[in-house]
PDB file of N, CA, C and O in Angstrom:
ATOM      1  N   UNK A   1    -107.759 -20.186  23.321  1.00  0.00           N
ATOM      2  CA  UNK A   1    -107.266 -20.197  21.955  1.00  0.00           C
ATOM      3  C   UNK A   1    -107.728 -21.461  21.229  1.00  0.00           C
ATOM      4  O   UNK A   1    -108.088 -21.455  20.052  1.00  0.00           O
ATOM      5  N   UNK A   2    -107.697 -22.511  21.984  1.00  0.00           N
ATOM      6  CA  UNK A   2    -107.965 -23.511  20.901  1.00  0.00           C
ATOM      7  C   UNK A   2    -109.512 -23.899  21.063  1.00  0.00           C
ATOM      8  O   UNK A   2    -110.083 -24.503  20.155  1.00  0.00           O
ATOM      9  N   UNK A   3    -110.209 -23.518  22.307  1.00  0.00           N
ATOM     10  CA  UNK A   3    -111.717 -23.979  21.906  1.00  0.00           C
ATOM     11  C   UNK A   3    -112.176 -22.673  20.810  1.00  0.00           C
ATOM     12  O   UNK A   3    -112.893 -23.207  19.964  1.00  0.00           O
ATOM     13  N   UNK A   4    -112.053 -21.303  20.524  1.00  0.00           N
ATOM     14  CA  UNK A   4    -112.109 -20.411  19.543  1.00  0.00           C
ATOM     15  C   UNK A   4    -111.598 -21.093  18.341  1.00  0.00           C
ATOM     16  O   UNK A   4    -112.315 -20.859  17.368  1.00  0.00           O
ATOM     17  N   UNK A   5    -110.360 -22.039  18.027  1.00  0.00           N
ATOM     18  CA  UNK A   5    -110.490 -22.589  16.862  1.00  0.00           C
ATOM     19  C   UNK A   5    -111.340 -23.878  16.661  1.00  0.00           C
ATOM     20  O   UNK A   5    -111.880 -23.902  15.554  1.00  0.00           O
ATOM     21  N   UNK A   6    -111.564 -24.825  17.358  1.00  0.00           N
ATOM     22  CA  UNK A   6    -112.797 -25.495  17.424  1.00  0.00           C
ATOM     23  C   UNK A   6    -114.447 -25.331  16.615  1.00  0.00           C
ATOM     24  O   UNK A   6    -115.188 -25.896  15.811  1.00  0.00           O
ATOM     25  N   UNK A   7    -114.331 -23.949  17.635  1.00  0.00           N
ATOM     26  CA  UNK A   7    -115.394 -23.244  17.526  1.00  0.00           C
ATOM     27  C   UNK A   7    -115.941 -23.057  15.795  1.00  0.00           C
ATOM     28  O   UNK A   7    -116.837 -23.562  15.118  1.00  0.00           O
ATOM     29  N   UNK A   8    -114.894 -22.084  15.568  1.00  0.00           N
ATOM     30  CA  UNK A   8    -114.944 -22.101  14.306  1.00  0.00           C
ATOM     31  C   UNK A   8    -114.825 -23.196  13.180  1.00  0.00           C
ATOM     32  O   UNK A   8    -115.655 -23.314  12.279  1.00  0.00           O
ATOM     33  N   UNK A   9    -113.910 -23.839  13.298  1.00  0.00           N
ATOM     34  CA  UNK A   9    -114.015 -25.241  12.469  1.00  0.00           C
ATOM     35  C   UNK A   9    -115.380 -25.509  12.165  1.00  0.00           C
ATOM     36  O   UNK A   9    -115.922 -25.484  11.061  1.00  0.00           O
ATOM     37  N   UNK A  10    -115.926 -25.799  13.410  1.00  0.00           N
ATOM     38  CA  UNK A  10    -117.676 -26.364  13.801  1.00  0.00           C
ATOM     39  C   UNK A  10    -118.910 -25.702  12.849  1.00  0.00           C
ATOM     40  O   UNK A  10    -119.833 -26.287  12.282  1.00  0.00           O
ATOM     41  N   UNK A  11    -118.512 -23.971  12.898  1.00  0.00           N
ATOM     42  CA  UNK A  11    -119.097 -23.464  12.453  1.00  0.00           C
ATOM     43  C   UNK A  11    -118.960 -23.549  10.813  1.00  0.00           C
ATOM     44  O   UNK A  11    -119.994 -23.285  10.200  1.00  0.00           O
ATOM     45  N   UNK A  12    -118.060 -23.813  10.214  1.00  0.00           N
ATOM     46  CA  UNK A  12    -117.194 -23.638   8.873  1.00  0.00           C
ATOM     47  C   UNK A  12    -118.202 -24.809   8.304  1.00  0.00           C
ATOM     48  O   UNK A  12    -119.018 -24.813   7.382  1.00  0.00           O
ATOM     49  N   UNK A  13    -117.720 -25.957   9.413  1.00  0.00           N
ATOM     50  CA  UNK A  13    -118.661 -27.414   8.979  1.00  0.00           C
ATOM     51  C   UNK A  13    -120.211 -27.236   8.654  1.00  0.00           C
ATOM     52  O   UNK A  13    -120.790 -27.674   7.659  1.00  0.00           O
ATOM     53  N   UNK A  14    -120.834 -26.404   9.841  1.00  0.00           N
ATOM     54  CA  UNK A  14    -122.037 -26.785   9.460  1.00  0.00           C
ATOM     55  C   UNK A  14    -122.119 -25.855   8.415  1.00  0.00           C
ATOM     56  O   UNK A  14    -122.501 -26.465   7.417  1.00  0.00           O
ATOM     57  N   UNK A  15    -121.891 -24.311   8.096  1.00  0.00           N
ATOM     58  CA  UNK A  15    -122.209 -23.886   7.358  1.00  0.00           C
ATOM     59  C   UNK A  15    -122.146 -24.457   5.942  1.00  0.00           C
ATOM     60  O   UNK A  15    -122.931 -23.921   5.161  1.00  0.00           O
ATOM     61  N   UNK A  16    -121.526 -25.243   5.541  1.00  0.00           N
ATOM     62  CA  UNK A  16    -120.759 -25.655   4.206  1.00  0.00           C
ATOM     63  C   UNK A  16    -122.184 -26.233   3.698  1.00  0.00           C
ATOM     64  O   UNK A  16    -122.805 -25.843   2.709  1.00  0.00           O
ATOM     65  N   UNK A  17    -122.538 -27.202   4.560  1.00  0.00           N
ATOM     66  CA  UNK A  17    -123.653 -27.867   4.048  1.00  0.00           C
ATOM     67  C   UNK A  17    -124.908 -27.482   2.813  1.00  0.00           C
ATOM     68  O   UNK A  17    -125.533 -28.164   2.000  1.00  0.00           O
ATOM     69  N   UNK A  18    -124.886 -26.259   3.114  1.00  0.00           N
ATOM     70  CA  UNK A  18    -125.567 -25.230   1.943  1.00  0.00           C
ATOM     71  C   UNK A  18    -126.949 -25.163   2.219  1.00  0.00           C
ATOM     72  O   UNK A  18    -127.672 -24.635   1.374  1.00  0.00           O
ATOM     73  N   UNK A  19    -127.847 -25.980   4.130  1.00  0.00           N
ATOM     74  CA  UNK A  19    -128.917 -25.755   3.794  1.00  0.00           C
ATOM     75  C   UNK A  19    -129.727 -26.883   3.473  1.00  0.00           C
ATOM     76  O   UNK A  19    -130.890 -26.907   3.878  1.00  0.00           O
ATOM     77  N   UNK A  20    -129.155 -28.031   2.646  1.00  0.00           N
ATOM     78  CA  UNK A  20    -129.505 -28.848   1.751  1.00  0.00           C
ATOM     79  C   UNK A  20    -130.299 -29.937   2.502  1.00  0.00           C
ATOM     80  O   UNK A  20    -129.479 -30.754   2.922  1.00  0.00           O
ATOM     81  N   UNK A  21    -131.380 -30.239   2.799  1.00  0.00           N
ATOM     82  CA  UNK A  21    -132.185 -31.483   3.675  1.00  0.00           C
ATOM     83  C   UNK A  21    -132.073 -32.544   2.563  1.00  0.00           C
ATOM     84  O   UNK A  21    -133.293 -32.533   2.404  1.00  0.00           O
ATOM     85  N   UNK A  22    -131.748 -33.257   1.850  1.00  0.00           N
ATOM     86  CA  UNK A  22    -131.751 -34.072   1.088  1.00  0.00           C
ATOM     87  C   UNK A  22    -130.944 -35.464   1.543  1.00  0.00           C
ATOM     88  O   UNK A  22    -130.372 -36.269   0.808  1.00  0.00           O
ATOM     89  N   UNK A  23    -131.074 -35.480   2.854  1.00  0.00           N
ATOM     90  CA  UNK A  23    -130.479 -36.961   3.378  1.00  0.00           C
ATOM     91  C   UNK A  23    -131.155 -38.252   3.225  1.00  0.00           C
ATOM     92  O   UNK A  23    -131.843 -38.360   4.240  1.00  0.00           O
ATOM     93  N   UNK A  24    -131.295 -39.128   2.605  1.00  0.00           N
ATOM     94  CA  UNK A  24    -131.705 -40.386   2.745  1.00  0.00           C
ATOM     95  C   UNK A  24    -131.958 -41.219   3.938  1.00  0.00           C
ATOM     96  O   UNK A  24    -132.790 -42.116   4.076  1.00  0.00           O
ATOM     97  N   UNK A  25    -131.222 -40.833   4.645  1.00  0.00           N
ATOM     98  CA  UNK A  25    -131.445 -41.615   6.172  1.00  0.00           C
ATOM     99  C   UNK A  25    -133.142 -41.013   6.816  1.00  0.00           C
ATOM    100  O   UNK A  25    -133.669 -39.928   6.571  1.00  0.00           O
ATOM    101  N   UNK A  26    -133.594 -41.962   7.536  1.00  0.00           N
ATOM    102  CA  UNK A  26    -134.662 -41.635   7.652  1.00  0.00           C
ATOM    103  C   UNK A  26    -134.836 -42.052   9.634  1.00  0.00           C
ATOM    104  O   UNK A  26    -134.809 -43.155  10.181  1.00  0.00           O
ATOM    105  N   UNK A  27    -135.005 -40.665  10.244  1.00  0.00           N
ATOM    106  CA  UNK A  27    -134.454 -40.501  11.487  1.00  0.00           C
ATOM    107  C   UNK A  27    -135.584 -41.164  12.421  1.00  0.00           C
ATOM    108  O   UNK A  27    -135.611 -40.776  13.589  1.00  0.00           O
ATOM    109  N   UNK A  28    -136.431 -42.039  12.047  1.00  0.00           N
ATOM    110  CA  UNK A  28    -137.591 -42.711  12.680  1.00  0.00           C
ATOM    111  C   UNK A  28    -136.626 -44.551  12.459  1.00  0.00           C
ATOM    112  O   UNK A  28    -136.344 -45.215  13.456  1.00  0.00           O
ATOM    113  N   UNK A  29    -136.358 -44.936  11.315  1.00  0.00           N
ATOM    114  CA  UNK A  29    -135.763 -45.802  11.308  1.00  0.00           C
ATOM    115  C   UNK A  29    -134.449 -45.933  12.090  1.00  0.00           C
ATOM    116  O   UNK A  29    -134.140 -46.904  12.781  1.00  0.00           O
ATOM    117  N   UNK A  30    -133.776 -44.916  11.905  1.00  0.00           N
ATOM    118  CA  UNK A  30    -132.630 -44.945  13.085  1.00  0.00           C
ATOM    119  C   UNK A  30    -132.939 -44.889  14.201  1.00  0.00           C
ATOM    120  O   UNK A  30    -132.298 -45.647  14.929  1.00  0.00           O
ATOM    121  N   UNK A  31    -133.436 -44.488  14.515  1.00  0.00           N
ATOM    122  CA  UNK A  31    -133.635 -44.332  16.243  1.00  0.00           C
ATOM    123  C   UNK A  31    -134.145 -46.027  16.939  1.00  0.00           C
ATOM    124  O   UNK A  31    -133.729 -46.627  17.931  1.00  0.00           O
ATOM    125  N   UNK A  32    -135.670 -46.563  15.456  1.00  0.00           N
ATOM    126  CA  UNK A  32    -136.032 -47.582  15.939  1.00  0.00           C
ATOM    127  C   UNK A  32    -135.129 -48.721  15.698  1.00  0.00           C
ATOM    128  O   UNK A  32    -135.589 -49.804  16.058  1.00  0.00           O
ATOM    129  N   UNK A  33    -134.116 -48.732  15.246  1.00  0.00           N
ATOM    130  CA  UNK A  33    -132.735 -49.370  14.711  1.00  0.00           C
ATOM    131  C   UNK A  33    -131.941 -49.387  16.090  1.00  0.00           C
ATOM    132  O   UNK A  33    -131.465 -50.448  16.493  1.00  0.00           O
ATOM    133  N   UNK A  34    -131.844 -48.572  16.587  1.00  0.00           N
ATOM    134  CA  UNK A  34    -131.110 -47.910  17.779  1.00  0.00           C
ATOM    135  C   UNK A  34    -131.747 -48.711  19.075  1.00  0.00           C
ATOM    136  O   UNK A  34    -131.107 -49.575  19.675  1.00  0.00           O
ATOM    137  N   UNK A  35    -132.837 -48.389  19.363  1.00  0.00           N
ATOM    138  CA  UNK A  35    -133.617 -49.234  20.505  1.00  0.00           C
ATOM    139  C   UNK A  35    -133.688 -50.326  19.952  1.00  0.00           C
ATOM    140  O   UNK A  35    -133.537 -51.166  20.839  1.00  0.00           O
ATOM    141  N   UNK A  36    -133.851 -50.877  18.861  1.00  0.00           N
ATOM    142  CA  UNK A  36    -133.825 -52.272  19.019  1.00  0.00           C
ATOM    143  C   UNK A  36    -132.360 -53.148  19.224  1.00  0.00           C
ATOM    144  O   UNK A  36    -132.290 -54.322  19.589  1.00  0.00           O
ATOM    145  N   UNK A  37    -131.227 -52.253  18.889  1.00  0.00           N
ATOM    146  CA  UNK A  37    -130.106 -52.686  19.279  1.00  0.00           C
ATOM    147  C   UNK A  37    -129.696 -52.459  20.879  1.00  0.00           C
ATOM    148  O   UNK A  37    -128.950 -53.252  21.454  1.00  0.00           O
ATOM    149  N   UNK A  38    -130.213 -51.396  21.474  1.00  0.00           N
ATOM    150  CA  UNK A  38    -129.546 -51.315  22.630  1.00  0.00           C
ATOM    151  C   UNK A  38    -130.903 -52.547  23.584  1.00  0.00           C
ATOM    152  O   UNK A  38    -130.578 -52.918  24.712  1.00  0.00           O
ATOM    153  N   UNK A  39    -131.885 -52.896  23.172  1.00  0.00           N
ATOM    154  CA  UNK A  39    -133.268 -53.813  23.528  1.00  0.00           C
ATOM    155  C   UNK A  39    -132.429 -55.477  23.300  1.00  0.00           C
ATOM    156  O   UNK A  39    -132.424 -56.511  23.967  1.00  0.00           O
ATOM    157  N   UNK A  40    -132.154 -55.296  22.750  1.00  0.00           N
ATOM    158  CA  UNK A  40    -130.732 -56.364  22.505  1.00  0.00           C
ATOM    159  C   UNK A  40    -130.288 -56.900  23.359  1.00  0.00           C
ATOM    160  O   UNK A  40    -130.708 -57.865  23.997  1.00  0.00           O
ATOM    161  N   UNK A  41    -129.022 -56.078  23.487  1.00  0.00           N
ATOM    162  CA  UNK A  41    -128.020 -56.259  24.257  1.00  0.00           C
ATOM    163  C   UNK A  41    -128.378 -56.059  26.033  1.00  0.00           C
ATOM    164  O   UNK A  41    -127.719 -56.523  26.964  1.00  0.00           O
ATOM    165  N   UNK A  42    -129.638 -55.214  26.106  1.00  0.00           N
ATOM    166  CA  UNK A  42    -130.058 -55.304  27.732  1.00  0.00           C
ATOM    167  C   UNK A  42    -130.744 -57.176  27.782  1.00  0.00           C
ATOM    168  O   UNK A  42    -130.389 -58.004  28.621  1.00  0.00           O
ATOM    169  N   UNK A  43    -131.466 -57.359  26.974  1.00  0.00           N
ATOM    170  CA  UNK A  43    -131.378 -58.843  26.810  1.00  0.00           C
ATOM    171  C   UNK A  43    -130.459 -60.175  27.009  1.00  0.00           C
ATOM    172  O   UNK A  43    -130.728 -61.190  27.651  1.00  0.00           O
ATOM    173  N   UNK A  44    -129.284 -59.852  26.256  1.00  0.00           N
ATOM    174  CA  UNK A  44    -128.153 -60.329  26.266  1.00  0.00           C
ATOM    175  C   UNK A  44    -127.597 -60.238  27.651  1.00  0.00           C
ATOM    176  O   UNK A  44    -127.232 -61.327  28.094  1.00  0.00           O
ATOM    177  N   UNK A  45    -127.448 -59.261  28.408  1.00  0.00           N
ATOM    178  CA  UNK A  45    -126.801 -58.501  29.680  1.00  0.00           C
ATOM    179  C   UNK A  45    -127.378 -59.484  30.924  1.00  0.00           C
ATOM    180  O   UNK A  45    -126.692 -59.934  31.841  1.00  0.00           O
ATOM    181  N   UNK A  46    -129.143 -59.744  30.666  1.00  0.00           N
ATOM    182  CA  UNK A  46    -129.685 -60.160  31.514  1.00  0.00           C
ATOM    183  C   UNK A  46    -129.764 -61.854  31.459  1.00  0.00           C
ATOM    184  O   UNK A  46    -129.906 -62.495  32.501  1.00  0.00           O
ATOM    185  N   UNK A  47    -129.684 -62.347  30.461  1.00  0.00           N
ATOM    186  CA  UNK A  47    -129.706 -63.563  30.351  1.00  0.00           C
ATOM    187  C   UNK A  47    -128.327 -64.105  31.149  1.00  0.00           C
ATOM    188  O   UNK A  47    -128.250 -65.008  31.982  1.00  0.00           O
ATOM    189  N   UNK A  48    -127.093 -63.104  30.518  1.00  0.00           N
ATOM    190  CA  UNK A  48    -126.058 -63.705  31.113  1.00  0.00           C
ATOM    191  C   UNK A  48    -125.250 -63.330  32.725  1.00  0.00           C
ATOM    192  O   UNK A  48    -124.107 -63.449  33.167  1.00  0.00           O
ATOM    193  N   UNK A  49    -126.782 -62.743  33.336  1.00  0.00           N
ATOM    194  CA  UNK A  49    -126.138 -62.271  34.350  1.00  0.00           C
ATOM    195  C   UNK A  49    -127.558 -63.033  35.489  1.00  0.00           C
ATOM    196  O   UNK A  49    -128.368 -62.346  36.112  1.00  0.00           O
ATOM    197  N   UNK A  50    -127.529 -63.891  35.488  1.00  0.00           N
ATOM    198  CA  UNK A  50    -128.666 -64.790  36.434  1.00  0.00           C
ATOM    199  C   UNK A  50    -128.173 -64.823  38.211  1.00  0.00           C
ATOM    200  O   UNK A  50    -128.831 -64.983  39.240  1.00  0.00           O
ATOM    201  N   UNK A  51    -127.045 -64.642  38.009  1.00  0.00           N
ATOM    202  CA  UNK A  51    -126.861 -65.686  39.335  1.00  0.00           C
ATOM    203  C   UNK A  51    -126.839 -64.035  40.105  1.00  0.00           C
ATOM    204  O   UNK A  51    -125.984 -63.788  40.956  1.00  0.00           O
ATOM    205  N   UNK A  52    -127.694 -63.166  39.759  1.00  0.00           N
ATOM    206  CA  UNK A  52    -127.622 -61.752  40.747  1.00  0.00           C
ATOM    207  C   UNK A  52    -128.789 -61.846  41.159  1.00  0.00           C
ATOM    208  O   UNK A  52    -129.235 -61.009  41.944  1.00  0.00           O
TER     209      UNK A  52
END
């Protein structure tokens, strides 16, 4: 019963959208936004973890 309302919600959501590709975000910058943050913090991780 409740993953069937889920379900639908989900579906309600995407449908609403109308279709419309007109997002500004630009999914090459995010991603390289993304690796350079998680390129980061494995940085961070390793600097402060020496004595292994």
């Amino acid at each position: 019963m409740y993953l069937s309302s889920v379900t639908t919600a989900l579906t309600t959501l995407a449908e609403s959208e109308g279709g419309e590709h007109g997002s500004t975000l630009n999914a090459y910058a995010i991603g390289a936004g993304a690796l350079g943050a998680l390129l980061l913090l494995l940085w961070i991780t390793t600097r402060l973890n020496r004595d292994r």
